[in-house]
C-alpha positions in Angstrom: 30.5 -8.3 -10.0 27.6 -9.0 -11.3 25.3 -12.3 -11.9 24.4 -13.6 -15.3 20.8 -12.9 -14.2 21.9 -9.2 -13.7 23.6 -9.0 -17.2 20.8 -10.7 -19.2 19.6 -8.6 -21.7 15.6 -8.2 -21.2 13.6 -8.0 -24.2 10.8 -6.9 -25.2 7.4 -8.9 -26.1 5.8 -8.4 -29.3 3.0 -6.8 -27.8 5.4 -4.0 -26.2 7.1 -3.5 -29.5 3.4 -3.2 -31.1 2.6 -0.3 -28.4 5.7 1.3 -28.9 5.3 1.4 -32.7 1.5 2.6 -32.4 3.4 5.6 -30.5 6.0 6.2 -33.1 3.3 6.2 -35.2 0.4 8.3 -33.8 2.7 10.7 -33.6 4.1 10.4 -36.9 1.1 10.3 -38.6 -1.0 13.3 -36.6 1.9 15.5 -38.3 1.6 13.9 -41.8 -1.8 11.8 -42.2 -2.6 8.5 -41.8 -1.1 7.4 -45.8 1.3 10.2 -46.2 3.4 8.7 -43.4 6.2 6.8 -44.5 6.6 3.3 -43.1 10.3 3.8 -42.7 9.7 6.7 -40.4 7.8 4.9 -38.2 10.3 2.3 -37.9 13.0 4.5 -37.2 11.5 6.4 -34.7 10.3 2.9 -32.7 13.8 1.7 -33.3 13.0 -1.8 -35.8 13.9 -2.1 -38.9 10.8 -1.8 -41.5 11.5 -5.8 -42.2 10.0 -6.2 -38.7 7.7 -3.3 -38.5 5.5 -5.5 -41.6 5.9 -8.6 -38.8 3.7 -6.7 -36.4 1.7 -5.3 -38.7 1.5 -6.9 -42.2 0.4 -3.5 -44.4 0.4 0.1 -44.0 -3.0 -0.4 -43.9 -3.1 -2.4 -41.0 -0.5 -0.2 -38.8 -3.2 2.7 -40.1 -6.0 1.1 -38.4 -4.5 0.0 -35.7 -3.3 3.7 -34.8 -6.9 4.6 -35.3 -8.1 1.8 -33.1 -5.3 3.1 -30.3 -7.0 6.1 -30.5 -10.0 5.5 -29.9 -9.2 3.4 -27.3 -7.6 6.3 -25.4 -10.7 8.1 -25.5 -12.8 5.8 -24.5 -10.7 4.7 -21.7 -11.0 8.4 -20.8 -14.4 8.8 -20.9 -15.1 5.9 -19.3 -13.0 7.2 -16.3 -14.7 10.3 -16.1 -18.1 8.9 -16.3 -17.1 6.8 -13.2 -15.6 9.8 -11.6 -19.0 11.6 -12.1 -21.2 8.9 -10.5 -19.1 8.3 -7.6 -19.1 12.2 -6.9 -22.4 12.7 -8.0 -21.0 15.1 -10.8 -22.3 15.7 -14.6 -21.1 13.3 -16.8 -21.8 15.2 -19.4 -19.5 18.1 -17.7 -17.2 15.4 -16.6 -16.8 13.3 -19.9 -16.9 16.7 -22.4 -14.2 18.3 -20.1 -12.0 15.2 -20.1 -12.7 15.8 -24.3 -11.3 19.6 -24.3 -8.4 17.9 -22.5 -8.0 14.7 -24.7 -7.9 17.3 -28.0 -5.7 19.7 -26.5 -3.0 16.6 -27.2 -2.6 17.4 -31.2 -1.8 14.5 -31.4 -5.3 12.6 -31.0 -7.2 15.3 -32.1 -5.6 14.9 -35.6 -5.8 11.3 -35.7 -9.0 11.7 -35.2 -9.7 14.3 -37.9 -7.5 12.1 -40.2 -9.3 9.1 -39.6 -12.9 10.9 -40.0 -11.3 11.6 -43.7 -10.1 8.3 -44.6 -13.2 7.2 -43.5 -14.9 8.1 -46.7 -12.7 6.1 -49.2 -11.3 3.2 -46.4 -14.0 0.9 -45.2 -12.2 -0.3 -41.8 -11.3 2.9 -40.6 -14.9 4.0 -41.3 -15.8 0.8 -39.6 -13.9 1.5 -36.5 -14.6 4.8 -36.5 -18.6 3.9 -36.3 -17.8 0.7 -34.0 -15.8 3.8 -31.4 -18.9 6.1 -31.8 -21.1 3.7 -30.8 -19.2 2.8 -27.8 -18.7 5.9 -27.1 -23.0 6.9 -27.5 -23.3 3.9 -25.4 -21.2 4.6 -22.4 -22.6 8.6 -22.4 -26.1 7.1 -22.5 -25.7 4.6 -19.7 -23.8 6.8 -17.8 -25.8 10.0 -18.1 -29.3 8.2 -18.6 -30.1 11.3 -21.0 -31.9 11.2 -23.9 -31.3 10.6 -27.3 -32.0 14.5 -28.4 -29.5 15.4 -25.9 -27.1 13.0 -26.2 -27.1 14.5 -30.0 -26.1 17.9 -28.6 -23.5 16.5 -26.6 -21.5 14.6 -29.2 -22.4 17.4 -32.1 -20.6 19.9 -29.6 -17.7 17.3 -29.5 -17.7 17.6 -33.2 -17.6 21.3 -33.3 -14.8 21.3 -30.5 -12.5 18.8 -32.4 -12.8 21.9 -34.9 -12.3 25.1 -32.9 -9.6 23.2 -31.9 -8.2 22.2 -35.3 -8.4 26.3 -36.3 -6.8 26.9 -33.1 -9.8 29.1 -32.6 -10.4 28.9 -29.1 -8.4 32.3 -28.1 -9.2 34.1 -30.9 -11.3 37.7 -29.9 -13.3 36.8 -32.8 -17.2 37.3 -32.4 -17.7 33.6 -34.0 -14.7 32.0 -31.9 -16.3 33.5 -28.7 -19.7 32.0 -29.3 -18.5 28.7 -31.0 -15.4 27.7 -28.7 -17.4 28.7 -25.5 -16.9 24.8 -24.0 -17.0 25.6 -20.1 -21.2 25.4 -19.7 -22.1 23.1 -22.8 -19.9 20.1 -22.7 
């Protein structure tokens, strides 16, 4: 038999509902864009109702940024995990921190977030806000960690950028003269 403690149903903080929405939601909205996602959807697939998916977050315009924010987090978590891995091994950070990239963007899931939110950047002024606040972080770390200049800190994000698109045209395997010379990532990251 079991106690009351035992049969006491636990539930879940806010903040855990908030994470497992922002899941729902990446996911959701890497397939279908940051707007073209339906609210409902997301609701559904966290398990809440859409009543109490606008608790947590009051507009679609809020659970937007807040999936773009997630995001970026995740990378920069990353990347400030490789950059430790690389000092306490003596490694590259730039090899360390642009092969954690390759791997981040092999998820299709961040890597379209990502593109998404470099698009709604141009017409939505938080997402293009957090997208230059995660930049700048991420310039940051790279630049503490790697104590390399400005020029090639510039070649190591604008490779980023041009891997987040090989990627997008699923153009690393391709035989392709141009897909062999621009999705090369194993000496320049």
């Amino acid at each position: 038999m079991s106690t009351p403690a035992e049969t006491r149903r636990t539930l879940s903080t806010a903040e855990d509902r908030r994470e497992s929405v922002l899941a729902a939601a990446e996911r959701i909205c890497a397939a279908k864009g940051l707007y073209g996602t339906p609210t409902m959807e997301v609701a559904k697939a966290a398990g809440i109702s859409q009543a109490y998916l606008f608790r947590l977050f009051p507009t679609k315009d809020d659970l937007a940024l807040a999936v773009v924010q997630r995001s970026n987090g995740r990378i920069r978590d990353a990347f400030a995990a490789a950059a430790a891995r690389a000092k306490a091994t003596g490694g590259d950070v730039f090899e360390e921190t642009g092969q954690t990239y390759v791997d981040l963007i092999a998820d299709r899931d961040i890597l379209l977030i990502q593109l998404h939110a470099h698009t709604a950047s141009i017409t939505h002024e938080p997402i293009r806000d957090a997208m230059r606040a995660s930049f700048a972080e991420l310039y940051e770390l790279v630049a503490e960690a790697s104590g390399a200049d400005d020029e090639e800190l510039r070649g190591f994000f604008a490779t980023g950028m041009l891997l987040n698109t090989m990627a997008a045209l699923d153009a690393f395997d391709l035989p392709d003269r141009w897909a062999v010379a621009l999705g090369k990532h194993d000496d320049d990251c």
